[in-house]
C-alpha positions in Angstrom: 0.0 0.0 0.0 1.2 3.3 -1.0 1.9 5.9 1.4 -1.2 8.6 2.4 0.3 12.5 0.9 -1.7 15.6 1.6 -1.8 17.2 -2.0 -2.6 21.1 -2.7 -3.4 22.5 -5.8 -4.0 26.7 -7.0 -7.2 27.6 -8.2 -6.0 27.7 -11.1 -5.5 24.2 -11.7 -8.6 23.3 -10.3 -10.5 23.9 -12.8 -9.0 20.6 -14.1 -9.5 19.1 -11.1 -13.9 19.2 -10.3 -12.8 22.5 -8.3 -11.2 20.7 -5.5 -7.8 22.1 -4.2 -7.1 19.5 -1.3 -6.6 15.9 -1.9 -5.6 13.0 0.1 -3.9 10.4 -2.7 -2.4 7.4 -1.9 0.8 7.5 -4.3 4.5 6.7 -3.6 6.4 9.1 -5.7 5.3 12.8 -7.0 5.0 11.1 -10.8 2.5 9.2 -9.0 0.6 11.9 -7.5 0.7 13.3 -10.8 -0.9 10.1 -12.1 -3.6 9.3 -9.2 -5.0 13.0 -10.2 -5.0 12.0 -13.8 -6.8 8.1 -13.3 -9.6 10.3 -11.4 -9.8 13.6 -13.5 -9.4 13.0 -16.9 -5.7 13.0 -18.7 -5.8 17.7 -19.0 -4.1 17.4 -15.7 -1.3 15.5 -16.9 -1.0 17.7 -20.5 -1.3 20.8 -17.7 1.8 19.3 -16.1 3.8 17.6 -18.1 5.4 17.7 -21.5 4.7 14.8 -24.2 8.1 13.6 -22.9 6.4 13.2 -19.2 9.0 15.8 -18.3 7.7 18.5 -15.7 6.6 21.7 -17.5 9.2 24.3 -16.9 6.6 26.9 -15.6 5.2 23.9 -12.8 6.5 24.0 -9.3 6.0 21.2 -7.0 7.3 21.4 -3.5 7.1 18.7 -1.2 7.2 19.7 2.3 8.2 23.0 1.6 11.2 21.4 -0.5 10.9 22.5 -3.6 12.3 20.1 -6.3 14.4 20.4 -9.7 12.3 19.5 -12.9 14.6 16.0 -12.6 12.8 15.3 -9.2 9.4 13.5 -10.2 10.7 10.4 -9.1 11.5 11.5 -5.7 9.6 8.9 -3.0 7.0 10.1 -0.4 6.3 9.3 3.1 3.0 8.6 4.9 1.9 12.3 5.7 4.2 14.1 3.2 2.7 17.5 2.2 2.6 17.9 -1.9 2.1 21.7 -3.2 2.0 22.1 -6.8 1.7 25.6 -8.2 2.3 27.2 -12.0 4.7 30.0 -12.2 3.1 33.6 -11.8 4.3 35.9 -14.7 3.8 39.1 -15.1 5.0 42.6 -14.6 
């Protein structure tokens, strides 16, 4: 059984997501997260965030437990009760 991750989302991705922001997924790596959201929400999640290569976009940021990680990091494992924040870069100016 895959470890229990608190997972936060913006607003403005979820729009993709039935307008939830908060989940509780059971997934043992952030690629997996990424996955769990897609298997329940439909596969625009997964275009939102990743590239046709399943590369993170560059303009994603995911943090995990205030951690943020490299674009190289999607593998990275979780622990039961590991917080997952994943936000789109804010342009502007």
């Amino acid at each position: 059984m895959s470890p229990k991750v608190k997972v936060t989302v913006t607003a403005v991705l979820a729009n993709y997501l039935g307008g939830q922001r908060d989940f509780i997924i059971e997934a043992d790596s952030v690629r997996a997260v990424i996955e769990e959201l897609a298997k329940k929400y439909g596969s625009e999640i997964r275009r939102r965030l990743l590239d046709d290569e399943g590369r993170l976009r560059r303009y994603i940021n995911i943090y995990v437990n205030d951690r943020g990680l490299s674009h190289q990091e999607l593998d990275t494992k979780l622990q039961e009760g590991d917080e997952v924040l994943i936000l789109p870069a804010v342009s502007g100016g």
